[in-house]
C-alpha positions as CSV (number, residue, x, y, z in Angstrom):
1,X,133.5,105.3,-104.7
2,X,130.9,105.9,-106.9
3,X,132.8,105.8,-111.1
4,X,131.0,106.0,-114.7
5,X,132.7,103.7,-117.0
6,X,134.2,104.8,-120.3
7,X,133.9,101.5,-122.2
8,X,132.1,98.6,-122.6
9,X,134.1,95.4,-121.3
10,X,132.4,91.9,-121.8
11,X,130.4,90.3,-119.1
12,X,131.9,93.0,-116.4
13,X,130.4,96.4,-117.2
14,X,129.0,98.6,-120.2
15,X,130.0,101.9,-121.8
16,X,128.0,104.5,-119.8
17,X,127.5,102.3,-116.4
18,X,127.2,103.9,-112.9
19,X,128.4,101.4,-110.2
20,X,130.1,101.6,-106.5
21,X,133.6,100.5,-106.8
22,X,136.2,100.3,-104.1
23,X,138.4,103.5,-104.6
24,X,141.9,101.6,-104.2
25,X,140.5,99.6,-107.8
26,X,139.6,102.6,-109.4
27,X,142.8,104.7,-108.4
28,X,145.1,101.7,-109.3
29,X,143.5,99.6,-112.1
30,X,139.8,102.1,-114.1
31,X,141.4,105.5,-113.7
32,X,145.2,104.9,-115.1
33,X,144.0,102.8,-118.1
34,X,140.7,105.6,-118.6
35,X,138.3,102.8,-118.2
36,X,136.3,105.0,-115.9
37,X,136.2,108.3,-113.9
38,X,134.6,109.7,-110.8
39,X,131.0,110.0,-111.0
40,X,129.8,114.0,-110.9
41,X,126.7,115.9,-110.8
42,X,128.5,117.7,-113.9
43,X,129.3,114.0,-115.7
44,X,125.6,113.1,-114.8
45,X,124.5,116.3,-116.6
46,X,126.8,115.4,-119.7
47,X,125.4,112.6,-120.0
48,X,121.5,113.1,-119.6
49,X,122.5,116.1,-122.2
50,X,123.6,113.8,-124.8
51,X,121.5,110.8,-124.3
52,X,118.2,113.7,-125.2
53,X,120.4,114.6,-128.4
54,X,120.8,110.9,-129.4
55,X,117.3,110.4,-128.5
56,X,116.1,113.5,-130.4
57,X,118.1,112.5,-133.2
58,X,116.4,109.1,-133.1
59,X,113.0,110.5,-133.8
60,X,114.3,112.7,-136.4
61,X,115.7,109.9,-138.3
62,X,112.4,107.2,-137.8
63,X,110.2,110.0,-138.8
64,X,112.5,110.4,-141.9
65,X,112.2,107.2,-143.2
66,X,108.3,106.7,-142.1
67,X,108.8,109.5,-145.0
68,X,110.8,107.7,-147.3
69,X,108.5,104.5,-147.0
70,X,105.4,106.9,-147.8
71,X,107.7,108.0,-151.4
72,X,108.4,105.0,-152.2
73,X,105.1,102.7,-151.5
74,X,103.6,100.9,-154.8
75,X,105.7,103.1,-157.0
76,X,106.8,101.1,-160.4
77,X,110.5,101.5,-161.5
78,X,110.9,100.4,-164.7
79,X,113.5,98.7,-166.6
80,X,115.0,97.3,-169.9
81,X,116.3,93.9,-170.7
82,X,118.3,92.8,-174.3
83,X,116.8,90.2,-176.3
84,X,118.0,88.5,-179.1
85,X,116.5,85.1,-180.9
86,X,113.8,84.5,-178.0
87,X,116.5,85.0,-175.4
88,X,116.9,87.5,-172.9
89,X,120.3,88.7,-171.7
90,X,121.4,90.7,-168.6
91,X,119.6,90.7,-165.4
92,X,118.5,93.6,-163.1
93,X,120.5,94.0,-159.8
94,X,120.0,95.1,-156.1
95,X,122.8,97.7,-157.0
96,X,120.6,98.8,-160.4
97,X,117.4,99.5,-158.3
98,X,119.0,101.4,-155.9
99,X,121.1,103.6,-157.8
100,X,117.8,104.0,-160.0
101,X,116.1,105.2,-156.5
102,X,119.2,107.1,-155.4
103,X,119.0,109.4,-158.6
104,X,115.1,109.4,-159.1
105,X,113.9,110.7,-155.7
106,X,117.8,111.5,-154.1
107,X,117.2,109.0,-151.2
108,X,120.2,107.6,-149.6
109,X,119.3,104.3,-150.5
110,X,122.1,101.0,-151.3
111,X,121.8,97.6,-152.5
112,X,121.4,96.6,-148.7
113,X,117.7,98.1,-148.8
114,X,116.4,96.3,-151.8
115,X,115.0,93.2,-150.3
116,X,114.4,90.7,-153.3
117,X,113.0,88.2,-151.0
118,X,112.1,85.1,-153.3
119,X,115.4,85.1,-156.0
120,X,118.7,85.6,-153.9
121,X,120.8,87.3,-156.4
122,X,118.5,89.2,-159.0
123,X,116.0,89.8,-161.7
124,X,115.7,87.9,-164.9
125,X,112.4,87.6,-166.0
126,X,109.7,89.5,-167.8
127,X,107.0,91.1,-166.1
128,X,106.2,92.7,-162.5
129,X,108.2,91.6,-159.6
130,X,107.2,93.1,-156.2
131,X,110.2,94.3,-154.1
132,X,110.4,95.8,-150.8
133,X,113.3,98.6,-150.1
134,X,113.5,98.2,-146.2
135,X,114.8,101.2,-144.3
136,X,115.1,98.8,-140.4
137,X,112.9,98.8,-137.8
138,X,109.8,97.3,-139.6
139,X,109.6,100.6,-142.2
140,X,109.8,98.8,-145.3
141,X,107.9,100.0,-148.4
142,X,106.3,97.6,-151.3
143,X,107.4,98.7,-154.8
144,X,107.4,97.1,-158.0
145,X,110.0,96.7,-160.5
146,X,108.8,96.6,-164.1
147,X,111.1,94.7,-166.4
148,X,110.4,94.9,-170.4
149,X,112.4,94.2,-173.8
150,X,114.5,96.7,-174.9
151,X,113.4,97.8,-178.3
């Protein structure tokens, strides 16, 4: 009996698997706990329907950030630090440049993106520091954060 399972179940079978099972196993173990059900030209047809949807929506959403990337390549954010005596106080945050992205261009970007990737925690120093907001799947865009006195 041919059954499409419902779940994914570690090292035995995955969500959305077609196999040949004997039919006393799928009456009296797959079927009564919904692990699986008969395979159907009409299941078949469900499923080849939604897997064009996912994909569809796949290549909506790379095409969207190919489009965020192209925003957001070499653009300078700038921001302002406290001084006092020759020190500088505060430091500028993963959460502070994307909230600053999130309300300049309204891109759903979070701290996650912001990929400072030579200080680990955040910005302290003067100057230019190149940044790159990474969206997944190599679409990552080169930025520059701008960080001067506060006057």
């Amino acid at each position: 009996m041919k059954v499409i399972f419902l779940e994914h179940v570690l090292h035995v079978w995955k969500q959305w698997e077609i196999k040949e099972v004997s039919s006393w196993y799928a009456s009296n173990f797959l079927f009564p706990k919904k692990l699986a059900k008969p395979y159907t030209k009409q299941v078949e047809a469900t499923i080849q329907k939604s897997e064009q949807k996912k994909e569809s929506e796949r290549r909506i959403l790379l095409w969207n950030k190919q489009e965020l990337v192209d925003i957001l390549v070499w653009e300078v954010f700038p921001f302002t630090l406290k001084w006092s005596w020759n020190k500088v106080y505060g430091s500028i945050l993963p959460k502070d440049i994307a909230e600053y992205i999130s309300k300049k261009y309204r891109i759903p970007v979070t701290k996650k993106h912001i990929d400072l990737w030579w200080v680990h925690s955040a910005l302290k120093t003067l100057w230019k520091h190149d940044i790159y907001v990474n969206f997944g799947e190599n679409y990552a865009a080169k930025a520059v954060v701008e960080i001067t006195l506060e006057s």
